[in-house]
Backbone and ligand atoms as CSV (ligand in chain L), in Angstrom:
chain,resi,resn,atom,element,x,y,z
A,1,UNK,N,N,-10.590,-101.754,-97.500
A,1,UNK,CA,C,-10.275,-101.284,-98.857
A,1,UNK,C,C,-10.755,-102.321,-99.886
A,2,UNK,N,N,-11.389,-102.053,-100.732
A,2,UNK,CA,C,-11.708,-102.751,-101.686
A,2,UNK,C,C,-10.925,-102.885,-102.801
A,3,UNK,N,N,-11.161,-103.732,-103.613
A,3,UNK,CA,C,-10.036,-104.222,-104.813
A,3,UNK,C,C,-9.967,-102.833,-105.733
A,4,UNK,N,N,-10.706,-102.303,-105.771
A,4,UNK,CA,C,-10.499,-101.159,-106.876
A,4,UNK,C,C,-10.064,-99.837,-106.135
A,5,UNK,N,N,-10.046,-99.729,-104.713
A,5,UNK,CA,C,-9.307,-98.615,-104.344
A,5,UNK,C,C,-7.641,-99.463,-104.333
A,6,UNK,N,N,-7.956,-100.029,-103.799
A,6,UNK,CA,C,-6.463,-101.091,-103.391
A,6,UNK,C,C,-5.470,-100.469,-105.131
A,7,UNK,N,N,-6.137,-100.818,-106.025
A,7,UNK,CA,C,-5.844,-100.929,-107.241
A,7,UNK,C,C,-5.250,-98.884,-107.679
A,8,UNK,N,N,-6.121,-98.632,-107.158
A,8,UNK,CA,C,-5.919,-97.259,-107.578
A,8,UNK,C,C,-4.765,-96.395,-106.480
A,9,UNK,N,N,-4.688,-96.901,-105.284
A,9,UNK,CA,C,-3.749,-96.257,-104.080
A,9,UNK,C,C,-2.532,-97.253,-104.894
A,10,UNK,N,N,-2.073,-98.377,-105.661
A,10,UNK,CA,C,-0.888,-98.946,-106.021
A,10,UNK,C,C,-0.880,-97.779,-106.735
A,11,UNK,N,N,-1.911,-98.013,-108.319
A,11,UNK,CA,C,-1.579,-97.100,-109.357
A,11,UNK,C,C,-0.627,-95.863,-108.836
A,12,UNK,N,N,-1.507,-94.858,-107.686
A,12,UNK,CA,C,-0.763,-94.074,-107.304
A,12,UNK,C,C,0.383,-93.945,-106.812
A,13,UNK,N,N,0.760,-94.803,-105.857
A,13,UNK,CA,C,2.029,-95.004,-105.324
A,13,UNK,C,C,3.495,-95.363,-106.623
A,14,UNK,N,N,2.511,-96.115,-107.036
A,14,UNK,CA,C,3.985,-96.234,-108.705
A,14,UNK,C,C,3.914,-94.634,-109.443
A,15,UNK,N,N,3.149,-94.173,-109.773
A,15,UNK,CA,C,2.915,-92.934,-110.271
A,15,UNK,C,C,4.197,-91.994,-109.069
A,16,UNK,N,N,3.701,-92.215,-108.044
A,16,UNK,CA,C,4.729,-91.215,-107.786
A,16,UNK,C,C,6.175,-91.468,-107.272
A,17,UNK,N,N,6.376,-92.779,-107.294
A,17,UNK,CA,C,7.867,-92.981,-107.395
A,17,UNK,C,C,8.376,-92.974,-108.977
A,18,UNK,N,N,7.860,-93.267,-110.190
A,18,UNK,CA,C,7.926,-92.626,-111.348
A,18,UNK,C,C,8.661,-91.117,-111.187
A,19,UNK,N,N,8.012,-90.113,-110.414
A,19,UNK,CA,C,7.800,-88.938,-110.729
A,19,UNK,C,C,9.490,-88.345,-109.884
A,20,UNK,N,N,9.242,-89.318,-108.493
A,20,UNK,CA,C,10.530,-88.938,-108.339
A,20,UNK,C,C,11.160,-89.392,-108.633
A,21,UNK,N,N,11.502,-90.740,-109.455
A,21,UNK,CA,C,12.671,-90.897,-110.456
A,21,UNK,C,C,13.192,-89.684,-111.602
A,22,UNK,N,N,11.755,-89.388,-112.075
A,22,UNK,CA,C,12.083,-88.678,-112.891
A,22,UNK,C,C,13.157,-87.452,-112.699
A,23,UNK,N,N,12.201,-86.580,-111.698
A,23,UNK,CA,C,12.621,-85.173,-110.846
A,23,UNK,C,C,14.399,-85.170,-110.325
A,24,UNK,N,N,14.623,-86.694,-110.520
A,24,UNK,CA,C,16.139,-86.598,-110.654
A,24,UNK,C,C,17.278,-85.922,-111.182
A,25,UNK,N,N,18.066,-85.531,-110.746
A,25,UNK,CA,C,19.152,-84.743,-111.467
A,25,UNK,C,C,20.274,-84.580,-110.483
A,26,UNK,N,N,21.140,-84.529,-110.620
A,26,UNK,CA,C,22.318,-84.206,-109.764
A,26,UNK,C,C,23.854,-84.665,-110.728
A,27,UNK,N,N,25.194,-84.472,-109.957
A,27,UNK,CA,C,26.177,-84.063,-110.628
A,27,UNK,C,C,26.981,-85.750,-110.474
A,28,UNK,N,N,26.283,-86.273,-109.359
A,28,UNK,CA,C,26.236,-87.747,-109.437
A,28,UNK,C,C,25.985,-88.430,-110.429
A,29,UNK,N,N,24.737,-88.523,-111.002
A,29,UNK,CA,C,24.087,-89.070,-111.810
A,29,UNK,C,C,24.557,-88.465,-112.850
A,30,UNK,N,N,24.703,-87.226,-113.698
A,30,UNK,CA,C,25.622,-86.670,-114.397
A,30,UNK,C,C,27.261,-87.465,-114.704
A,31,UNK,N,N,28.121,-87.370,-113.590
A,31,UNK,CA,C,29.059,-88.065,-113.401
A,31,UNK,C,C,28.961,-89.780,-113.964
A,32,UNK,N,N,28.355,-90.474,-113.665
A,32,UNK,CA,C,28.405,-92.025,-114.286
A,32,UNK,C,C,27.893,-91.753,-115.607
A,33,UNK,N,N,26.764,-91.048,-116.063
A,33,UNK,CA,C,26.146,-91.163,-117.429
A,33,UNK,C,C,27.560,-90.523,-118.119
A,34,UNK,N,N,28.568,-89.558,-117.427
A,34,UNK,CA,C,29.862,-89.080,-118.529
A,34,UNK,C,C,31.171,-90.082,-119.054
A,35,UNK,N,N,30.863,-90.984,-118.197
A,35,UNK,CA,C,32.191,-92.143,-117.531
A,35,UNK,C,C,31.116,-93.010,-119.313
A,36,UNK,N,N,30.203,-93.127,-119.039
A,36,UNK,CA,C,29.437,-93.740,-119.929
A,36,UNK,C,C,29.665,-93.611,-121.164
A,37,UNK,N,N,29.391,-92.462,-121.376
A,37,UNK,CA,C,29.222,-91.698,-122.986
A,37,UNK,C,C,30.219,-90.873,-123.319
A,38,UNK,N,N,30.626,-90.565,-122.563
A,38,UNK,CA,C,31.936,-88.885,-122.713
A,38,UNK,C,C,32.808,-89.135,-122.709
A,39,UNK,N,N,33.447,-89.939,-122.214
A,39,UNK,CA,C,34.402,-90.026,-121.232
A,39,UNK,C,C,35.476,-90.706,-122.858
A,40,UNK,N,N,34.868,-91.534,-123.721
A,40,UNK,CA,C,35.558,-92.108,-124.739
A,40,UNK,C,C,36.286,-91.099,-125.617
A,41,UNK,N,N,35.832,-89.952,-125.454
A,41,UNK,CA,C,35.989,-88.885,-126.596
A,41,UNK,C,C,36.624,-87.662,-125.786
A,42,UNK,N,N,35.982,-86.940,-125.062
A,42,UNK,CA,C,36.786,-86.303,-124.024
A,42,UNK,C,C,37.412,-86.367,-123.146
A,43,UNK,N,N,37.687,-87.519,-123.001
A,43,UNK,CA,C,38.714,-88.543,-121.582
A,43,UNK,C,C,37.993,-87.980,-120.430
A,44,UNK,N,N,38.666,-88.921,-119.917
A,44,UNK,CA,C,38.122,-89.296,-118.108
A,44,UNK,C,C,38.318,-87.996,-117.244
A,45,UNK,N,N,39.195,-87.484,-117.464
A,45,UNK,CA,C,39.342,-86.404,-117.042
A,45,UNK,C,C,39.208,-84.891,-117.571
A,46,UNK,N,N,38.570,-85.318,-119.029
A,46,UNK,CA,C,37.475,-84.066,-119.563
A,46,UNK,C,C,37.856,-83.022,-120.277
A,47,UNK,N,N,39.435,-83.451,-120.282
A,47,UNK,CA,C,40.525,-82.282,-120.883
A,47,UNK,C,C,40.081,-82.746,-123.072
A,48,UNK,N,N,39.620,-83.468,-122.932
A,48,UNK,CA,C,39.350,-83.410,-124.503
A,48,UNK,C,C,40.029,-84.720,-125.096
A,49,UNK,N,N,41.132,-85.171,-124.405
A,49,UNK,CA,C,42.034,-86.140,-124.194
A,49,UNK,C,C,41.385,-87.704,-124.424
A,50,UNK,N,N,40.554,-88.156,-124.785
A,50,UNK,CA,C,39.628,-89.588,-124.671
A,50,UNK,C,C,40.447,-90.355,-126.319
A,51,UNK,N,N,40.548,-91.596,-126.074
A,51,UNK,CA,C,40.908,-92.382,-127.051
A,51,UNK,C,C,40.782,-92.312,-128.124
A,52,UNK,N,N,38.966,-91.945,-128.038
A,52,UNK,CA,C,38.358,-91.943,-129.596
A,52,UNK,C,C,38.624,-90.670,-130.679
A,53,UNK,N,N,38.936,-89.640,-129.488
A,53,UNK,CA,C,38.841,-87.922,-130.075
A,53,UNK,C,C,40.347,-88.081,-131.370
A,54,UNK,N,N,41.210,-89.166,-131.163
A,54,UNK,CA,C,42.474,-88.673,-131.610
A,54,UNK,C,C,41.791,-89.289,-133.172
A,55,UNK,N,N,40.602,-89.847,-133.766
A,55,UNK,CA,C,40.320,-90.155,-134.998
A,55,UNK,C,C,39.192,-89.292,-135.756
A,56,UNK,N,N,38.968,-88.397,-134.709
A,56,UNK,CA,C,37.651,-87.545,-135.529
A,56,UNK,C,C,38.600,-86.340,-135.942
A,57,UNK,N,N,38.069,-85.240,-136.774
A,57,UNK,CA,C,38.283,-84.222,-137.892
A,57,UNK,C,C,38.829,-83.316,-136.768
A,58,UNK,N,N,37.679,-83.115,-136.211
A,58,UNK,CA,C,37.226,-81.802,-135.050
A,58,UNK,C,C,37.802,-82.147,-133.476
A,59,UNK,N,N,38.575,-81.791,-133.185
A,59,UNK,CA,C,38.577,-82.422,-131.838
A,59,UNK,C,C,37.989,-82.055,-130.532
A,60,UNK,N,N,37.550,-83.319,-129.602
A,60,UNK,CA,C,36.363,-82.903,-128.764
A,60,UNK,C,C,36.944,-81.548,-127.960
A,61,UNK,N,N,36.029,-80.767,-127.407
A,61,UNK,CA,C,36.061,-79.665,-126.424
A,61,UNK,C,C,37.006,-80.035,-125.550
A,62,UNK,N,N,37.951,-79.427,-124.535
A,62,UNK,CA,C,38.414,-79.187,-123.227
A,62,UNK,C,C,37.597,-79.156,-122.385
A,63,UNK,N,N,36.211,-79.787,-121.748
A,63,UNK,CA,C,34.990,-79.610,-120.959
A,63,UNK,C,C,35.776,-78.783,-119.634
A,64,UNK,N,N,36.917,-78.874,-119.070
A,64,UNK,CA,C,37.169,-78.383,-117.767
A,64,UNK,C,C,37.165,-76.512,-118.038
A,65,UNK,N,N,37.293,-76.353,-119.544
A,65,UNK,CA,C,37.784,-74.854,-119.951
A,65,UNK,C,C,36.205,-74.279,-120.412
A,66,UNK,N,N,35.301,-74.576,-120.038
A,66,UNK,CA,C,34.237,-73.822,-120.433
A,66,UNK,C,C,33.681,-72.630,-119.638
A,67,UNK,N,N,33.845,-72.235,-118.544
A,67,UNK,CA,C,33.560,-71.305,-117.885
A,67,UNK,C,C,34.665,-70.493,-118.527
A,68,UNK,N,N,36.050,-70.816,-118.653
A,68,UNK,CA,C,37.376,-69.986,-118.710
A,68,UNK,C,C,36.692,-69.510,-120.228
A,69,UNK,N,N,36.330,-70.083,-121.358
A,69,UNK,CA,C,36.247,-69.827,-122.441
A,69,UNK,C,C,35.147,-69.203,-123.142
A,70,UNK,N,N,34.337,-69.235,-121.876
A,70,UNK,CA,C,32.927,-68.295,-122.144
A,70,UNK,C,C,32.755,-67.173,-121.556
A,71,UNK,N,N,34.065,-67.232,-120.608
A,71,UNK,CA,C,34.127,-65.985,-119.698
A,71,UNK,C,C,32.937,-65.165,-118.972
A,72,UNK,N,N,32.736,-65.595,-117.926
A,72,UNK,CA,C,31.130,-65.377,-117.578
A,72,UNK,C,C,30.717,-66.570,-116.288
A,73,UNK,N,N,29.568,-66.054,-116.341
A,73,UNK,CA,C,28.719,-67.532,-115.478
A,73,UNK,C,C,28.607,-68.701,-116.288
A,74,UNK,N,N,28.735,-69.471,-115.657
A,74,UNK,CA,C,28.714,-70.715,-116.483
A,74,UNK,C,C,27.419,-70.763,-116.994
A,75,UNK,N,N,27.497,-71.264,-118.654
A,75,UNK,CA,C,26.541,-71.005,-119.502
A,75,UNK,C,C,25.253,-72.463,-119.584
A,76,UNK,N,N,25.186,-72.526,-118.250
A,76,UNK,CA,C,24.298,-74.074,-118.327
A,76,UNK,C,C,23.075,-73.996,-119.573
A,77,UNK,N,N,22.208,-73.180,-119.567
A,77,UNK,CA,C,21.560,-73.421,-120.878
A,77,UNK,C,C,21.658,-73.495,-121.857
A,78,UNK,N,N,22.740,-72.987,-122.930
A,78,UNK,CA,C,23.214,-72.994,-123.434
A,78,UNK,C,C,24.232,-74.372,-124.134
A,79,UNK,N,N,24.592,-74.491,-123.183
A,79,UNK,CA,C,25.481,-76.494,-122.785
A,79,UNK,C,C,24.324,-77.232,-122.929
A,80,UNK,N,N,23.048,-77.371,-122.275
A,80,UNK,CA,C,22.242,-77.906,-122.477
A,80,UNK,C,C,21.426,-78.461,-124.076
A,81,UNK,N,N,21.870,-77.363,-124.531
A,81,UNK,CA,C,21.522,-76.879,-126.247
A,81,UNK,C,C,22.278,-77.939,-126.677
A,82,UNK,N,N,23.714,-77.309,-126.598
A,82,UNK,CA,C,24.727,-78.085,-127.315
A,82,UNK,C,C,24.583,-79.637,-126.898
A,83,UNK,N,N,24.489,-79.584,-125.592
A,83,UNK,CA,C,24.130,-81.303,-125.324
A,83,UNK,C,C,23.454,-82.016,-126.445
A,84,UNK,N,N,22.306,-81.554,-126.201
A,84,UNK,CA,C,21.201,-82.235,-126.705
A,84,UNK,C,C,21.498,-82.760,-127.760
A,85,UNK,N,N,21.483,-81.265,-129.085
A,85,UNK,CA,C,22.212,-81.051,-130.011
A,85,UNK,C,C,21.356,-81.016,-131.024
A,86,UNK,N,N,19.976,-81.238,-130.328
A,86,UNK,CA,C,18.357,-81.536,-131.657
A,86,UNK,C,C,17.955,-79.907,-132.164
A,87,UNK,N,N,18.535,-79.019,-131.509
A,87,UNK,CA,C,17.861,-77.790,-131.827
A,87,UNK,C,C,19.583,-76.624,-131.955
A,88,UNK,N,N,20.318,-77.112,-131.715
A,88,UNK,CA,C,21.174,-76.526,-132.052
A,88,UNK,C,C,21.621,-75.736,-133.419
A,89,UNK,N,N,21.316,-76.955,-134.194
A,89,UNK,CA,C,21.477,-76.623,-135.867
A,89,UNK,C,C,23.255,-77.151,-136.028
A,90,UNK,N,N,23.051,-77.075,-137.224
A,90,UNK,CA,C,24.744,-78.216,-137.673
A,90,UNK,C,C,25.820,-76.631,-137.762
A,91,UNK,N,N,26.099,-76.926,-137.060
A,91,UNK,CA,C,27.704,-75.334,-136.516
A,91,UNK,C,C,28.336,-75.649,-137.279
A,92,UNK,N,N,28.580,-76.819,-137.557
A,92,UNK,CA,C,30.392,-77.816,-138.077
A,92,UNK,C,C,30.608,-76.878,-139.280
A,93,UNK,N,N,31.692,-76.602,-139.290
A,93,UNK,CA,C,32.547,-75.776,-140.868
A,93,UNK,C,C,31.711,-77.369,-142.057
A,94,UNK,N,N,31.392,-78.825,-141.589
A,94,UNK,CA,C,31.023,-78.952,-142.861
A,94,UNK,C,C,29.651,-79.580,-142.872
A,95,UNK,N,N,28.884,-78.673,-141.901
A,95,UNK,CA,C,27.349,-78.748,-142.008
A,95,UNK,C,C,27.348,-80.099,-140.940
A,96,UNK,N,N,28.171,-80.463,-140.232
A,96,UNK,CA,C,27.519,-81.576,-139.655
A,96,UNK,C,C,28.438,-81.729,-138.669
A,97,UNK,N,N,27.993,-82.256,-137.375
A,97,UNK,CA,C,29.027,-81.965,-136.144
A,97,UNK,C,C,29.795,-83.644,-135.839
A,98,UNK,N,N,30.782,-83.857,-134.901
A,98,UNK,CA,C,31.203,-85.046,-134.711
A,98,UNK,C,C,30.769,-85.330,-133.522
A,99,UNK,N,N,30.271,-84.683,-132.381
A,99,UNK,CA,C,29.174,-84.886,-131.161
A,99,UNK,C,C,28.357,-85.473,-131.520
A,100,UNK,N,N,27.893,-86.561,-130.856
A,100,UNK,CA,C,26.571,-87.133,-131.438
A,100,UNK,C,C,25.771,-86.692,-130.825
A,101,UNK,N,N,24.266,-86.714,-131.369
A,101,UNK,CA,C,23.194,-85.585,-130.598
A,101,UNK,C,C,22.349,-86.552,-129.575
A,102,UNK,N,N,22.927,-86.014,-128.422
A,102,UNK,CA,C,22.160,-86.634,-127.124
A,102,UNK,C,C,20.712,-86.827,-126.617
A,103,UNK,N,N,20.453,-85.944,-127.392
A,103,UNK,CA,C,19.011,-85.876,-127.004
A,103,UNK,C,C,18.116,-86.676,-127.669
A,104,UNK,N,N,18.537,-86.532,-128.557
A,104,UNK,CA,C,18.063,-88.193,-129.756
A,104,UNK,C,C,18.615,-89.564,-129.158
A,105,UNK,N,N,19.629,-89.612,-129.118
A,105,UNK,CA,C,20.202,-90.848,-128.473
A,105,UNK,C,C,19.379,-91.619,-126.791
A,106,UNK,N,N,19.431,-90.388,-126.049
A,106,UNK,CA,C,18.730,-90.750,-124.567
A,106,UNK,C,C,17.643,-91.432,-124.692
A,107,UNK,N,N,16.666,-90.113,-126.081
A,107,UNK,CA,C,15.458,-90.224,-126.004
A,107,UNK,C,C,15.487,-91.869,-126.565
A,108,UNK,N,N,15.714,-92.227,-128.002
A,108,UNK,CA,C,15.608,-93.635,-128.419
A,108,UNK,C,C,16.038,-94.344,-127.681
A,109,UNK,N,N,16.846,-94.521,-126.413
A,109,UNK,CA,C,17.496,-95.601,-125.692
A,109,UNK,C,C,16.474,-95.739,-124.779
A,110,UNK,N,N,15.644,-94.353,-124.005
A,110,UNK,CA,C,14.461,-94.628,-123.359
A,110,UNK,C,C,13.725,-95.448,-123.722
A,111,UNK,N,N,13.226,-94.976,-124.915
A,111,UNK,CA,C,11.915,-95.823,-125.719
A,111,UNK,C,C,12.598,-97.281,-126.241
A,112,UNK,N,N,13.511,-97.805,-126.822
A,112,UNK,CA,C,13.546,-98.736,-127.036
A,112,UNK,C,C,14.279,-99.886,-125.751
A,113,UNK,N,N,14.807,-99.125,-125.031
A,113,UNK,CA,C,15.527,-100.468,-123.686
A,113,UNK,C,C,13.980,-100.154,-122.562
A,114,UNK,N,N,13.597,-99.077,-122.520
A,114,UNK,CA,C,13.230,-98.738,-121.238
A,114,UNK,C,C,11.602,-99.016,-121.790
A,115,UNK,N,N,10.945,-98.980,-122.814
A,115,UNK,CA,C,10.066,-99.030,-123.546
A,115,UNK,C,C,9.067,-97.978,-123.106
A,116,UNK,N,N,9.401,-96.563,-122.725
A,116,UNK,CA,C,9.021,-95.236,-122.051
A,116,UNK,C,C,8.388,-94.803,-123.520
A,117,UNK,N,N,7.309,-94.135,-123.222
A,117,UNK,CA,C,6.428,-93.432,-124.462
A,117,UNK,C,C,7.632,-91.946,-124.811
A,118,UNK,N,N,6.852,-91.578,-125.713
A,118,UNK,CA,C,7.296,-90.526,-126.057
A,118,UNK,C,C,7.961,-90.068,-125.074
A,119,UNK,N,N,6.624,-88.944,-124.373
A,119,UNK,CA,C,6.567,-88.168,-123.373
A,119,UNK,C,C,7.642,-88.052,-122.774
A,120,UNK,N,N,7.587,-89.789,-122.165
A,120,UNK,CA,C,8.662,-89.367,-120.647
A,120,UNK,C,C,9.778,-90.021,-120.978
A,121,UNK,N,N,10.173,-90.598,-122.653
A,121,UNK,CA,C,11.522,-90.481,-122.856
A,121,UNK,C,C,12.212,-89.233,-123.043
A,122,UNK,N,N,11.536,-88.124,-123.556
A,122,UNK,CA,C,11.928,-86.355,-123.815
A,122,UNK,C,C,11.917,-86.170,-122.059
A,123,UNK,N,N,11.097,-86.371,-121.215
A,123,UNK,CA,C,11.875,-86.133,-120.191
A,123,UNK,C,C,12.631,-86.258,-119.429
A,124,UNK,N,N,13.528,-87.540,-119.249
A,124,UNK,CA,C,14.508,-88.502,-118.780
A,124,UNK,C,C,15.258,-87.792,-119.790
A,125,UNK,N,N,15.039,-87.946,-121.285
A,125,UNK,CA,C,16.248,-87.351,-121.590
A,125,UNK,C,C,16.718,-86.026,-121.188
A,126,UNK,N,N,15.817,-84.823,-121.012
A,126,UNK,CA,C,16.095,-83.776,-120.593
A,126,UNK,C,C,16.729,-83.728,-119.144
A,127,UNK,N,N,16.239,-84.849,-118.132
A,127,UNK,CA,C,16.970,-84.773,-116.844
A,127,UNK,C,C,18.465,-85.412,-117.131
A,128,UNK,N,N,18.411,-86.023,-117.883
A,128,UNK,CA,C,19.719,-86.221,-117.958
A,128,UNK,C,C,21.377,-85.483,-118.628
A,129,UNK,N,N,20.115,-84.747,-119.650
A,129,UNK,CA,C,21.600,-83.567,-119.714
A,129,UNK,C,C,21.401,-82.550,-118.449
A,130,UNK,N,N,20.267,-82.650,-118.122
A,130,UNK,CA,C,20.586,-81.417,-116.923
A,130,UNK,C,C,21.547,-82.016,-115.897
A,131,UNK,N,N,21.276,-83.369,-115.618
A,131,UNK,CA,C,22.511,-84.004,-114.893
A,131,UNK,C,C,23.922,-83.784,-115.485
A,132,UNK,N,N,23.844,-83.920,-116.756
A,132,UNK,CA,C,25.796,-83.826,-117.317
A,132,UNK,C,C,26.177,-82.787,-117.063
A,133,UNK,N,N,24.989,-81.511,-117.359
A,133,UNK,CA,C,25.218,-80.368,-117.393
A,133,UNK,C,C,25.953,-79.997,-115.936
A,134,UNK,N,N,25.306,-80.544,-114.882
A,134,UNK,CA,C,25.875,-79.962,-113.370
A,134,UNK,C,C,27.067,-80.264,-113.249
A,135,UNK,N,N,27.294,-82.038,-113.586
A,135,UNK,CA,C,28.551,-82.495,-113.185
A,135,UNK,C,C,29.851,-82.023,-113.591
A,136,UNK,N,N,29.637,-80.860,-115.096
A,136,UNK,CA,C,30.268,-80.485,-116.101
A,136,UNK,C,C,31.042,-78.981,-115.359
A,137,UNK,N,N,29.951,-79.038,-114.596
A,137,UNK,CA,C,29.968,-77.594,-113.834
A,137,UNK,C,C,31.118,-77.557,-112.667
A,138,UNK,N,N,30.582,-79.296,-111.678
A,138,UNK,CA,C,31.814,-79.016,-110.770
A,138,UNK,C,C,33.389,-79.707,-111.785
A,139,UNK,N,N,33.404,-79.666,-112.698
A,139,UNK,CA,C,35.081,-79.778,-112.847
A,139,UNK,C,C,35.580,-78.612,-113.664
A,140,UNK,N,N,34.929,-77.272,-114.052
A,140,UNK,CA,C,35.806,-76.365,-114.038
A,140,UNK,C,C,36.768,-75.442,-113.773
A,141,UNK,N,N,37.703,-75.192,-113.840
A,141,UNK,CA,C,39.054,-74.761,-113.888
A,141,UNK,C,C,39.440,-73.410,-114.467
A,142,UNK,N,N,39.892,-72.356,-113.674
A,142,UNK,CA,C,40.168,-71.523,-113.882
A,142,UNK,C,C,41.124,-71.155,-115.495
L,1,LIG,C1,C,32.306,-89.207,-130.670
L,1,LIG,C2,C,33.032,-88.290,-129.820
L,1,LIG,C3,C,32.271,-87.493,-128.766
L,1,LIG,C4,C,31.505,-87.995,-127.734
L,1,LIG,C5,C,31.219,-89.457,-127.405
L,1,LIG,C6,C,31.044,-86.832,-126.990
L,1,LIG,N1,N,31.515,-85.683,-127.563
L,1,LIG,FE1,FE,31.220,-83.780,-126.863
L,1,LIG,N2,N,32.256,-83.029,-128.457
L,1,LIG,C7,C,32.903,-83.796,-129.415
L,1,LIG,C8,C,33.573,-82.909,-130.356
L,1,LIG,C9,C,34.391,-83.346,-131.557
L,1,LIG,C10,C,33.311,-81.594,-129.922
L,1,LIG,C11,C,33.807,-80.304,-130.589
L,1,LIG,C12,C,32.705,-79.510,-131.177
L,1,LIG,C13,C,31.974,-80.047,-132.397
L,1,LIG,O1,O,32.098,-81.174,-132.859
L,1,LIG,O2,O,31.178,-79.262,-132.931
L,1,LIG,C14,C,32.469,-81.709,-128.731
L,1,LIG,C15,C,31.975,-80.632,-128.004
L,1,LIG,C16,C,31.290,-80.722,-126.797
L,1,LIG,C17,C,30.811,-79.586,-126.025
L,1,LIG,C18,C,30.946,-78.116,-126.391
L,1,LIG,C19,C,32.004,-77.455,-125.544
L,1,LIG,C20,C,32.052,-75.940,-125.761
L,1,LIG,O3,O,32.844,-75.312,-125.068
L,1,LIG,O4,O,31.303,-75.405,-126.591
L,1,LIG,C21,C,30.209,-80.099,-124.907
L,1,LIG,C22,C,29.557,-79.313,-123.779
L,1,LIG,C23,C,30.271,-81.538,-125.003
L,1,LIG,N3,N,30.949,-81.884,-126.161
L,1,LIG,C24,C,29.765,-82.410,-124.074
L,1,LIG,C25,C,29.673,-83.792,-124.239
L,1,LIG,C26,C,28.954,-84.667,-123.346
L,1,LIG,C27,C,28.240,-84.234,-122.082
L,1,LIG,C28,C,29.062,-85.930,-123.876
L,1,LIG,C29,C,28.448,-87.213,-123.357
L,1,LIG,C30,C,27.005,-87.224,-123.163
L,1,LIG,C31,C,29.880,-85.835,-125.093
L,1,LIG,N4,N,30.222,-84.523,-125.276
L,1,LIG,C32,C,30.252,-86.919,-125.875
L,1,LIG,C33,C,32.940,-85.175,-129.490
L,1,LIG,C34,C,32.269,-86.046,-128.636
């Protein structure tokens, strides 16, 4: 092998452990990123209950009551929306929500800790609400 295949079989090999980092998602990985971010506002146990929720206007969701309250299949795309929160549009009775919008947040934490381009900060961020989204899934409650 010569230095420039050598060079190009690495390139590749990082390329595709990249890819399966990326292709990540599960209710695991979901689960710690909620303990992370969620967990302050909707408590640990998701009932809406978190420290911070008792000082905002609006108080956070019941996350365990969303299947019960949408009545239906669980509305993962939809959650995904609201996750994000970049395309949602401002719902709030006063034009502006107390969720902070995740999808902005992931994405800038990509690009500025992780120093990820655009691109594949919008996609990390997207695997990662699809991760909250699952984990969100196994703690609902009749
Ligand atoms: C600063 C407090 C705060 C944090 C942190 C927070 N939320 Fe929320 N969340 C709220 C509030 C308040 C609502 C109620 C709706 C609103 O503000 O429009 C809400 C609503 C929601 C809803 C909508 C539920 C429904 O039935 O429509 C989902 C889903 C949700 N949050 C998920 C999350 C996830 C996942 C995270 C972590 C990545 C998170 N939230 C972090 C405050 C927070």
């Amino acid at each position: 092998m010569n230095s420039h295949t050598m060079q190009r079989a690495v390139v590749a090999s990082l390329l595709s452990i990249t890819a399966a980092a990326w292709a990540q998602t599960s209710a695991g990985l979901g689960r710690a990123d909620y303990m992370d971010n969620c967990a302050s506002c909707h408590g640990i146990s998701a009932k809406g209950d978190g420290p911070v929720g008792s000082f905002l206007v609006k108080p956070p969701a019941d996350l365990t009551q969303i299947a019960h309250r949408y009545g239906g299949p669980f509305p993962q795309a939809l959650l995904k929306e609201v996750i994000d929160g970049r395309w949602s549009g401002d719902r709030g009775p006063h034009g502006s929500r107390d969720m902070p919008v995740w999808g902005q947040v992931f994405k800038e934490r990509a690009m500025t800790q992780a120093g990820d381009s655009s691109t594949t900060a919008e996609w990390s961020a997207s695997q990662r609400v699809a991760s909250l989204v699952m984990y969100l899934k196994t703690l609902q409650q009749p």
